[in-house]
PDB file of N, CA, C, O and CB in Angstrom:
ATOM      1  N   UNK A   1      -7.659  -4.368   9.370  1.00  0.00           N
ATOM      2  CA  UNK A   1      -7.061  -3.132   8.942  1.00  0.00           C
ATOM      3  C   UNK A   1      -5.625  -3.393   8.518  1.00  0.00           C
ATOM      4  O   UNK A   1      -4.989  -4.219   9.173  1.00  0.00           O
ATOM      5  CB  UNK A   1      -7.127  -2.079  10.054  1.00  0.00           C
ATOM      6  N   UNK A   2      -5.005  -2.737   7.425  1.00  0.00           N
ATOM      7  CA  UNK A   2      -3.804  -2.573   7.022  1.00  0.00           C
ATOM      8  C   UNK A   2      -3.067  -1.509   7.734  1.00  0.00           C
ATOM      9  O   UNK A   2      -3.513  -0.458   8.194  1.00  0.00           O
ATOM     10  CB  UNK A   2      -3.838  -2.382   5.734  1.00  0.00           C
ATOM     11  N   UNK A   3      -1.682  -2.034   7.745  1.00  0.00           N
ATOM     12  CA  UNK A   3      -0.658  -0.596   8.420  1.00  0.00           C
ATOM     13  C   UNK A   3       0.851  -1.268   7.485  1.00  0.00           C
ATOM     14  O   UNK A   3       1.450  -2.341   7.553  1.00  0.00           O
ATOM     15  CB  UNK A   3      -0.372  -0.569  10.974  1.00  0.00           C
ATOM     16  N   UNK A   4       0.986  -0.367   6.878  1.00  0.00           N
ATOM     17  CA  UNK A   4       2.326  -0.517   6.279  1.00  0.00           C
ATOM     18  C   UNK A   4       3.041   0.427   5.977  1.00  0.00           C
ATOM     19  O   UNK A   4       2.548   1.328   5.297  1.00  0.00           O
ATOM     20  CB  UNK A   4       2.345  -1.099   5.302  1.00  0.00           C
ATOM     21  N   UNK A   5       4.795   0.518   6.509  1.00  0.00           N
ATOM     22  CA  UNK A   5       5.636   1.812   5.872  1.00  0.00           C
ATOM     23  C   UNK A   5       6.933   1.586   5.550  1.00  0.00           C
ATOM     24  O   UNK A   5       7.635   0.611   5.822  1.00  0.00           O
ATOM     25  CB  UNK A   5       5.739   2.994   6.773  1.00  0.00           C
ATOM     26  N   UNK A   6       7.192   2.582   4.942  1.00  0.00           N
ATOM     27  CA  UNK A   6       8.157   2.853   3.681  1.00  0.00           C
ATOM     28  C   UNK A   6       9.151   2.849   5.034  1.00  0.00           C
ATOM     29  O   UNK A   6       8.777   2.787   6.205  1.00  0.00           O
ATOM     30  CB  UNK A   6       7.956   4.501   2.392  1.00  0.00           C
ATOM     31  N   UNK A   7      10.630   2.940   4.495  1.00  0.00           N
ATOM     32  CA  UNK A   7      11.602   2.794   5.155  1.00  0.00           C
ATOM     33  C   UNK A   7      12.192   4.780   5.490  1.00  0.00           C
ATOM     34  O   UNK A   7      13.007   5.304   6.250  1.00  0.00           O
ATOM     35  CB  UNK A   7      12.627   1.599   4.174  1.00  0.00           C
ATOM     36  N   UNK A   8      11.335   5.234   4.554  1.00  0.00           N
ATOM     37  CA  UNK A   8      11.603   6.807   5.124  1.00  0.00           C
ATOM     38  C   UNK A   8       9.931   7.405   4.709  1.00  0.00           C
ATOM     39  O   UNK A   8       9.549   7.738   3.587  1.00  0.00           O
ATOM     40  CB  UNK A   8      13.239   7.867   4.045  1.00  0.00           C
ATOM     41  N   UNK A   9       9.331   7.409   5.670  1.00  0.00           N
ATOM     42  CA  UNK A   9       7.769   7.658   5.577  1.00  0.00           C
ATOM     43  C   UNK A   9       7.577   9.407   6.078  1.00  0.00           C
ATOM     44  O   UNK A   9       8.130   9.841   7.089  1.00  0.00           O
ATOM     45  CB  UNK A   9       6.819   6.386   6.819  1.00  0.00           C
ATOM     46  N   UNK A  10       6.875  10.095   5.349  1.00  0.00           N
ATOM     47  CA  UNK A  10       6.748  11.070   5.875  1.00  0.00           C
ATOM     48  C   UNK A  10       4.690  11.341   6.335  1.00  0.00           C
ATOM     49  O   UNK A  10       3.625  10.730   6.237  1.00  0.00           O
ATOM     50  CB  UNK A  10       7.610  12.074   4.777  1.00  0.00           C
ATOM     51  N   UNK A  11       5.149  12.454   6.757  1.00  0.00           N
ATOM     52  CA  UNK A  11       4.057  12.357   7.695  1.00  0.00           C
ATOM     53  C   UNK A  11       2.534  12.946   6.736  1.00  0.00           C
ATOM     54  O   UNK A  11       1.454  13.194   7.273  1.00  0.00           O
ATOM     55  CB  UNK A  11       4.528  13.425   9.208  1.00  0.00           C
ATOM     56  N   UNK A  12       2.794  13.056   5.395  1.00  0.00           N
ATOM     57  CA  UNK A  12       1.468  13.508   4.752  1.00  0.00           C
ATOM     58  C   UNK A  12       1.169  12.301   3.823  1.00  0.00           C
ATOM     59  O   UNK A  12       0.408  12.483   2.873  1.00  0.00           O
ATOM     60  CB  UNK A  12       1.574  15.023   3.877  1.00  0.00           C
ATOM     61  N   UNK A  13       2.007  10.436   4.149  1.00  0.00           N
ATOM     62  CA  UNK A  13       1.526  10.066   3.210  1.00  0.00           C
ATOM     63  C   UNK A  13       0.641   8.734   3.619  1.00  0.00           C
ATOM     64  O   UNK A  13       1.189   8.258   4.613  1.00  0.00           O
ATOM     65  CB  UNK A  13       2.548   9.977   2.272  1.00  0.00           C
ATOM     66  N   UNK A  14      -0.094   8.226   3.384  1.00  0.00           N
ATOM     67  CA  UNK A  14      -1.476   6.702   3.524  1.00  0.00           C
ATOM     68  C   UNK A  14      -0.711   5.861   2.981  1.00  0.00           C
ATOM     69  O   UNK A  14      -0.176   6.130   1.905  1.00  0.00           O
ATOM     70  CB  UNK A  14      -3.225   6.666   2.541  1.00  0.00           C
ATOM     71  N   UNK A  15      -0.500   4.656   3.623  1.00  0.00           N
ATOM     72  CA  UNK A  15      -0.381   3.396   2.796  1.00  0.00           C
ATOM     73  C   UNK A  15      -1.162   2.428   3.703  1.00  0.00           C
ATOM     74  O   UNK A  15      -1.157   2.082   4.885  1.00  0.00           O
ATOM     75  CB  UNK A  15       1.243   2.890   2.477  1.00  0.00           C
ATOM     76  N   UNK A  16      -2.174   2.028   2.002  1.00  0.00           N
ATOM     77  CA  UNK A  16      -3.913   1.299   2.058  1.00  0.00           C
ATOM     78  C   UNK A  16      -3.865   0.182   1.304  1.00  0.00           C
ATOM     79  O   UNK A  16      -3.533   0.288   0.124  1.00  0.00           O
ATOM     80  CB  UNK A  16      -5.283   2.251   1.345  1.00  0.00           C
ATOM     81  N   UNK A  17      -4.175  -1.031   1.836  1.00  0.00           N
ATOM     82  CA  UNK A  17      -4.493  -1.963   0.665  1.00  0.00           C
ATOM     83  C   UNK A  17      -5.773  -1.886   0.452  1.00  0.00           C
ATOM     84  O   UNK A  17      -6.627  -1.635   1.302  1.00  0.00           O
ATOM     85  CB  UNK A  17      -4.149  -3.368   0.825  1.00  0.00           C
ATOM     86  N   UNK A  18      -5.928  -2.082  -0.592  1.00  0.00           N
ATOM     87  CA  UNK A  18      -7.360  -2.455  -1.743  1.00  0.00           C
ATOM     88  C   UNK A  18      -8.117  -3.813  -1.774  1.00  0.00           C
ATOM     89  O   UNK A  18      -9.306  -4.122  -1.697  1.00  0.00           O
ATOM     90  CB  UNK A  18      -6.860  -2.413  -3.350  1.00  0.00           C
ATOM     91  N   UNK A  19      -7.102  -4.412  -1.900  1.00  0.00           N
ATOM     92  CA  UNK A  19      -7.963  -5.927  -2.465  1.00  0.00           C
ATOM     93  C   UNK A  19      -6.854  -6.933  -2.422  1.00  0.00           C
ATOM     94  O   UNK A  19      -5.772  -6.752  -2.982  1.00  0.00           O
ATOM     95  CB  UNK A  19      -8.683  -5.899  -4.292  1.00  0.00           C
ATOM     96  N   UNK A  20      -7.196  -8.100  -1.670  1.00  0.00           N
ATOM     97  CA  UNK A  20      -6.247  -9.632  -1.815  1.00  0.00           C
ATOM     98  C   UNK A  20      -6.593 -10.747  -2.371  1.00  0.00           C
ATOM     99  O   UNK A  20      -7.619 -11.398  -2.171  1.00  0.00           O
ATOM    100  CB  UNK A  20      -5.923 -10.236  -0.672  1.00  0.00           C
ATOM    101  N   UNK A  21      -5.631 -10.991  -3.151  1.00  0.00           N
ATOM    102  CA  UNK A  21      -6.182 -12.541  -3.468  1.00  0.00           C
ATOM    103  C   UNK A  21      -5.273 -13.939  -3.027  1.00  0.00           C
ATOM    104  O   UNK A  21      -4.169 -13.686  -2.546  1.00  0.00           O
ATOM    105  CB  UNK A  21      -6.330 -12.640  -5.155  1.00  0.00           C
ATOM    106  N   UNK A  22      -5.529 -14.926  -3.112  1.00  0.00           N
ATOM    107  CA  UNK A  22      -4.585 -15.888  -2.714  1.00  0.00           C
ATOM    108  C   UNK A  22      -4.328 -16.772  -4.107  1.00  0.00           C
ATOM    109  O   UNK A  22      -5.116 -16.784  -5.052  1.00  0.00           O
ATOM    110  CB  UNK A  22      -5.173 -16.782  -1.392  1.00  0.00           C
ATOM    111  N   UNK A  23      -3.162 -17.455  -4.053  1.00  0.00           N
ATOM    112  CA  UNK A  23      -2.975 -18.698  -5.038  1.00  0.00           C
ATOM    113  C   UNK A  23      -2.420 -20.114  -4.134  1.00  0.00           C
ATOM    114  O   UNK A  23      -2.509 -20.202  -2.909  1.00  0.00           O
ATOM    115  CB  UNK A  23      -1.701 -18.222  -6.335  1.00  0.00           C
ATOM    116  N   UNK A  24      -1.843 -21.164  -5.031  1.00  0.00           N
ATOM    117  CA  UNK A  24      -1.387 -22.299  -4.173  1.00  0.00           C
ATOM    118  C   UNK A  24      -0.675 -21.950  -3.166  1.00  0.00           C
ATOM    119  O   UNK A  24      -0.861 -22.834  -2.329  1.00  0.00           O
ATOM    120  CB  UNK A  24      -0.671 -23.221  -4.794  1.00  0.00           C
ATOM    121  N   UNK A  25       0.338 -20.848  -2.568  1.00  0.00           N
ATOM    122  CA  UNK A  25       1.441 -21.250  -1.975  1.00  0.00           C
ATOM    123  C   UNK A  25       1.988 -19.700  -1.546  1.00  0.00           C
ATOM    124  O   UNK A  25       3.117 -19.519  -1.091  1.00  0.00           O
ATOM    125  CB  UNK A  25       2.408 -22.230  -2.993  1.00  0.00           C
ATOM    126  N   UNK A  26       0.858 -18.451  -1.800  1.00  0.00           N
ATOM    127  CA  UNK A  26       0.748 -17.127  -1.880  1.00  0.00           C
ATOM    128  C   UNK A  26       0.041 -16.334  -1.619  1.00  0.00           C
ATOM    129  O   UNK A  26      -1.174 -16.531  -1.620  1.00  0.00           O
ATOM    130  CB  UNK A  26       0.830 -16.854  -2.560  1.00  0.00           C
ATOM    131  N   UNK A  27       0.435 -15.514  -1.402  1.00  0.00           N
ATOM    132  CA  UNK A  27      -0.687 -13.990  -1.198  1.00  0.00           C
ATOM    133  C   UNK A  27      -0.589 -13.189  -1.658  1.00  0.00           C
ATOM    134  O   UNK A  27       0.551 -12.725  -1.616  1.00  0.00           O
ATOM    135  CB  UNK A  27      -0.875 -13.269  -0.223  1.00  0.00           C
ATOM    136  N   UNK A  28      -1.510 -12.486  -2.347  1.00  0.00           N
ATOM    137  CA  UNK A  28      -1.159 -11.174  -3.491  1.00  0.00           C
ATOM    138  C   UNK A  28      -2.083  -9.930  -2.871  1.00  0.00           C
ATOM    139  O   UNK A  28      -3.294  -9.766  -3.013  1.00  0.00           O
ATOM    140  CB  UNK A  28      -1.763 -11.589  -5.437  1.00  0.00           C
ATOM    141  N   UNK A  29      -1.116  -9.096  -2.129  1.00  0.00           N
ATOM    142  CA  UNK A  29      -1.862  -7.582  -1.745  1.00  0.00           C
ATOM    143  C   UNK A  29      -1.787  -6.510  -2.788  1.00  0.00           C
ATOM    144  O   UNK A  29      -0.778  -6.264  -3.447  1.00  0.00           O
ATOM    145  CB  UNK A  29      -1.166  -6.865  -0.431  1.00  0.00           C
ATOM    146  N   UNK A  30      -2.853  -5.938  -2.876  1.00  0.00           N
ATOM    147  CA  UNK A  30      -2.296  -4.450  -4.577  1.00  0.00           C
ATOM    148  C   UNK A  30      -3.392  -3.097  -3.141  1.00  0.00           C
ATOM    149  O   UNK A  30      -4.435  -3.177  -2.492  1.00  0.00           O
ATOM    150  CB  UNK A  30      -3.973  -4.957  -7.710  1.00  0.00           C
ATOM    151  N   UNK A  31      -2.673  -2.427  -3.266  1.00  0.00           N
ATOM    152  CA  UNK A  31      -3.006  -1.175  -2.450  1.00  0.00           C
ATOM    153  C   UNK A  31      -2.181   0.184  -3.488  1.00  0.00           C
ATOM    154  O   UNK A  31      -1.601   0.139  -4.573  1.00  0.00           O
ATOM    155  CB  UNK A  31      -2.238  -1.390  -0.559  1.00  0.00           C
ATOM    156  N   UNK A  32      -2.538   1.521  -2.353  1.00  0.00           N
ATOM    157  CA  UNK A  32      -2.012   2.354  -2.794  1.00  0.00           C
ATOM    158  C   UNK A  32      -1.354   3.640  -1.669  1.00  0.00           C
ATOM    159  O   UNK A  32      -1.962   4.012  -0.665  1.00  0.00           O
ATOM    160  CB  UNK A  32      -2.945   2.647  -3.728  1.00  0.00           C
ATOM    161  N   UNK A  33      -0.306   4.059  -2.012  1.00  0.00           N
ATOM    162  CA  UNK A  33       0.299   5.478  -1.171  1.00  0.00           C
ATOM    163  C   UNK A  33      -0.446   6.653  -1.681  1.00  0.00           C
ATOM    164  O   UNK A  33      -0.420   7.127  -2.816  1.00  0.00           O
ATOM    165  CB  UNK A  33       2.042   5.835  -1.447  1.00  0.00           C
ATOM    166  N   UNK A  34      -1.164   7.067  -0.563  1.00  0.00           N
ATOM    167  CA  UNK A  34      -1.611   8.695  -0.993  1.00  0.00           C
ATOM    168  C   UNK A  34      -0.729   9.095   0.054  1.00  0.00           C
ATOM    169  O   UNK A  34      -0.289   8.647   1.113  1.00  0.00           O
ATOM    170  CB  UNK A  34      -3.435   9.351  -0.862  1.00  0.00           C
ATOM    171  N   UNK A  35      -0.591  10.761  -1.109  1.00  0.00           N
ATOM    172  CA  UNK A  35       0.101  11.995  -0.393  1.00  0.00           C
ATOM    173  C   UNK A  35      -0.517  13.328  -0.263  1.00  0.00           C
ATOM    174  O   UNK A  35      -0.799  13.702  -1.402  1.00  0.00           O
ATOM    175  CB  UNK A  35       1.290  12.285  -1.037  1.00  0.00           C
ATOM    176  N   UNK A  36      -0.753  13.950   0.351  1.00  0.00           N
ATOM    177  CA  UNK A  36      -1.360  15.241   0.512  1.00  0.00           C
ATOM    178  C   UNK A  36      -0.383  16.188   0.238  1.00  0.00           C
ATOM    179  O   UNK A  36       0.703  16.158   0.816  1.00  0.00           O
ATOM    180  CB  UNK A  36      -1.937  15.467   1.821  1.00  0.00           C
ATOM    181  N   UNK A  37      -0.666  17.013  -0.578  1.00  0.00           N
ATOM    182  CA  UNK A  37       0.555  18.387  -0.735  1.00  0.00           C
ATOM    183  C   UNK A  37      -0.200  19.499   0.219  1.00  0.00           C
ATOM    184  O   UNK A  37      -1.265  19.458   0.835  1.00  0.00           O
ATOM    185  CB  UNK A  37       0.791  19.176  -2.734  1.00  0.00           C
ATOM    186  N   UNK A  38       0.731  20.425   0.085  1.00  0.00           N
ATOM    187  CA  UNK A  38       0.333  21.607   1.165  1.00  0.00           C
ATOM    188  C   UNK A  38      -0.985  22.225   0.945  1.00  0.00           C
ATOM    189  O   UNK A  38      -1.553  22.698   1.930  1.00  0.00           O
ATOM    190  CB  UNK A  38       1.360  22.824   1.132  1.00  0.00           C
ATOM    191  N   UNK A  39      -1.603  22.293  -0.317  1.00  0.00           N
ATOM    192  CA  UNK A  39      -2.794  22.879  -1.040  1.00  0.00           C
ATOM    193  C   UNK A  39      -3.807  22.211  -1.225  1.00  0.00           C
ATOM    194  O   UNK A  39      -4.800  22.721  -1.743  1.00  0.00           O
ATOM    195  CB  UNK A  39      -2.579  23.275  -2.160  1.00  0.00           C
ATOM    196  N   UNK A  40      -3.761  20.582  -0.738  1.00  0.00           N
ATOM    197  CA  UNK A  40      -4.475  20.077  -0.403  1.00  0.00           C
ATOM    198  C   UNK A  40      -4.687  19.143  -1.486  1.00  0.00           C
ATOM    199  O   UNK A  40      -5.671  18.425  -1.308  1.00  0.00           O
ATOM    200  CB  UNK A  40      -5.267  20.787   0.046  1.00  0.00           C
ATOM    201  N   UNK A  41      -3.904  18.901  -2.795  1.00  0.00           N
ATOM    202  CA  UNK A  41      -4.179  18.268  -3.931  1.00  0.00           C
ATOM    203  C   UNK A  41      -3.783  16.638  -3.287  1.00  0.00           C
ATOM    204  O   UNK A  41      -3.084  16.474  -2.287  1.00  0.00           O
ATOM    205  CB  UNK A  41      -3.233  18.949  -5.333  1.00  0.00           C
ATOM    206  N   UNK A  42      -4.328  15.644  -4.012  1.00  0.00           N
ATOM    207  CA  UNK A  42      -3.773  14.148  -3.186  1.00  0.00           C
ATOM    208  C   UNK A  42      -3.012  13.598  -4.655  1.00  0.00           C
ATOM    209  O   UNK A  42      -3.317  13.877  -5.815  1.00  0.00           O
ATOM    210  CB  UNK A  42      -5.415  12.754  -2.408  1.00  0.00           C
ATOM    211  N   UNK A  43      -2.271  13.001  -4.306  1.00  0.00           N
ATOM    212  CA  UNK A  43      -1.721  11.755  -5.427  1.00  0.00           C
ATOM    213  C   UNK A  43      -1.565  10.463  -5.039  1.00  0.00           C
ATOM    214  O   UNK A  43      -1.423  10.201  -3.845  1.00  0.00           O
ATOM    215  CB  UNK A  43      -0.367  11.973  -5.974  1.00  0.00           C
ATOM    216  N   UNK A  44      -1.570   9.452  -6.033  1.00  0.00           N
ATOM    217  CA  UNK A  44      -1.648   7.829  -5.349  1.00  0.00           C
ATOM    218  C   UNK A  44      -0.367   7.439  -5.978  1.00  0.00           C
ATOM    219  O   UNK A  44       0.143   8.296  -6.699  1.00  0.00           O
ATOM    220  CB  UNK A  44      -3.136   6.635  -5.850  1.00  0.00           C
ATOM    221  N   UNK A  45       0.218   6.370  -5.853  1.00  0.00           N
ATOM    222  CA  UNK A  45       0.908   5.713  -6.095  1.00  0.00           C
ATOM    223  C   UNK A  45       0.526   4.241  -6.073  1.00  0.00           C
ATOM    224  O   UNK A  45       0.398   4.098  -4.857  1.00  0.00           O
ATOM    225  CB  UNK A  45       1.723   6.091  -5.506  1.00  0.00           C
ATOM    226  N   UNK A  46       0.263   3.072  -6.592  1.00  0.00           N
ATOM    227  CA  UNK A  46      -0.317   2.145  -7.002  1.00  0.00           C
ATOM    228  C   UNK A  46       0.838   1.105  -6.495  1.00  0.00           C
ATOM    229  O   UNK A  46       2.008   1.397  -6.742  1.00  0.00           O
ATOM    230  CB  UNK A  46      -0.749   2.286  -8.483  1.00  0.00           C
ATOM    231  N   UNK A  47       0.512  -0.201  -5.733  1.00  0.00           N
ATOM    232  CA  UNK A  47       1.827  -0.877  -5.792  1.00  0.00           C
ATOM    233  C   UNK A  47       1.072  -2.346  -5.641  1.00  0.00           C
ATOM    234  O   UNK A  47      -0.102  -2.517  -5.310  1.00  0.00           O
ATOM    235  CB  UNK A  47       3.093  -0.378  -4.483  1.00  0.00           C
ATOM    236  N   UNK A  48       1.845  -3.148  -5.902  1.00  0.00           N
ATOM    237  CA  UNK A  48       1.563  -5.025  -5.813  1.00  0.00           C
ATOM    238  C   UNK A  48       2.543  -5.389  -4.490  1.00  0.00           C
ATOM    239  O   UNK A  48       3.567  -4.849  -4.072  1.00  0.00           O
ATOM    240  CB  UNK A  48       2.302  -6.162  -7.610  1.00  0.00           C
ATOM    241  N   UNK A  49       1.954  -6.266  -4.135  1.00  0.00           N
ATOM    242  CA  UNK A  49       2.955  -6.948  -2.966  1.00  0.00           C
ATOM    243  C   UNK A  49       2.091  -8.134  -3.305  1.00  0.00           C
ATOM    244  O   UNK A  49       0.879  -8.233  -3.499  1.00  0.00           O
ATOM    245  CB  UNK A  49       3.049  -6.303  -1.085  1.00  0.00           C
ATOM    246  N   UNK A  50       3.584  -9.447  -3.322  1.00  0.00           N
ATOM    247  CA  UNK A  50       3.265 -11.157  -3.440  1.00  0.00           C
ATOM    248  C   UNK A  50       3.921 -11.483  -1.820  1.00  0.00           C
ATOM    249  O   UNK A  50       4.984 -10.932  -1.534  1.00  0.00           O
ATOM    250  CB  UNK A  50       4.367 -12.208  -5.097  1.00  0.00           C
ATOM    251  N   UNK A  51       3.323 -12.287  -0.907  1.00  0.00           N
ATOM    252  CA  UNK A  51       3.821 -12.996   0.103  1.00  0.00           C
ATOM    253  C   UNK A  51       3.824 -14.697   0.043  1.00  0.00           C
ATOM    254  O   UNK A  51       2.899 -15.508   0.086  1.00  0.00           O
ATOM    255  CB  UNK A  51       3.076 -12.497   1.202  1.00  0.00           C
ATOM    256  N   UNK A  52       4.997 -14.826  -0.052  1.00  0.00           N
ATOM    257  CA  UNK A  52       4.959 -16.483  -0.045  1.00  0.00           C
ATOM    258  C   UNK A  52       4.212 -17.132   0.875  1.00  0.00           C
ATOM    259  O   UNK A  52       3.854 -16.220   1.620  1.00  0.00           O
ATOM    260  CB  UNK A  52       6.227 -17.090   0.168  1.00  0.00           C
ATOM    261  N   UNK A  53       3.724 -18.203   1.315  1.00  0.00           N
ATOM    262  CA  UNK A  53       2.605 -18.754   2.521  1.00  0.00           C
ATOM    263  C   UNK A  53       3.646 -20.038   2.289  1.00  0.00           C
ATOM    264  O   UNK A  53       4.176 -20.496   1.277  1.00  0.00           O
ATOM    265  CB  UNK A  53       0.430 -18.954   2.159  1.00  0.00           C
ATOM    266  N   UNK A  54       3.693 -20.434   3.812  1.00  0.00           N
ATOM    267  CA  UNK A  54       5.110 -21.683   4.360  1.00  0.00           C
ATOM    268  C   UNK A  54       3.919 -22.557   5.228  1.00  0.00           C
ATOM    269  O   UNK A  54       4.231 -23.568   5.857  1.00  0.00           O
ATOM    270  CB  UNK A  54       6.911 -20.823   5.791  1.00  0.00           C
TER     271      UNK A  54
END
C-alpha cells in the first residue's frame, strides 16, 4: 500500500499511486491526488515521482 502527503494536506484529499517502474539506478512512481468537494464531485491531479536507488 501507498501513503503519501503534501506538506499542507487537507482532509478531503487521496494521494494513490498507480503504477511503478524501475530503470538502472531508479524508481519511477506516477499516481494521483483526488479531492472530494462538498457536493460530492471528485477531481484528480496526476503527478510523477523519480527516486534515485543507492
Amino acid at each position: 500500500m501507498w501513503s503519501s502527503r503534501f506538506a499542507s494536506p487537507q482532509d478531503n484529499e487521496r494521494d494513490s499511486a498507480v503504477g511503478v517502474a524501475f530503470g538502472p539506478d531508479y524508481l519511477m512512481v506516477g499516481g494521483a491526488v483526488s479531492t472530494e468537494a462538498e457536493d460530492g464531485h471528485v477531481t484528480f491531479e496526476w503527478w510523477l515521482r523519480r527516486f534515485a536507488l543507492g
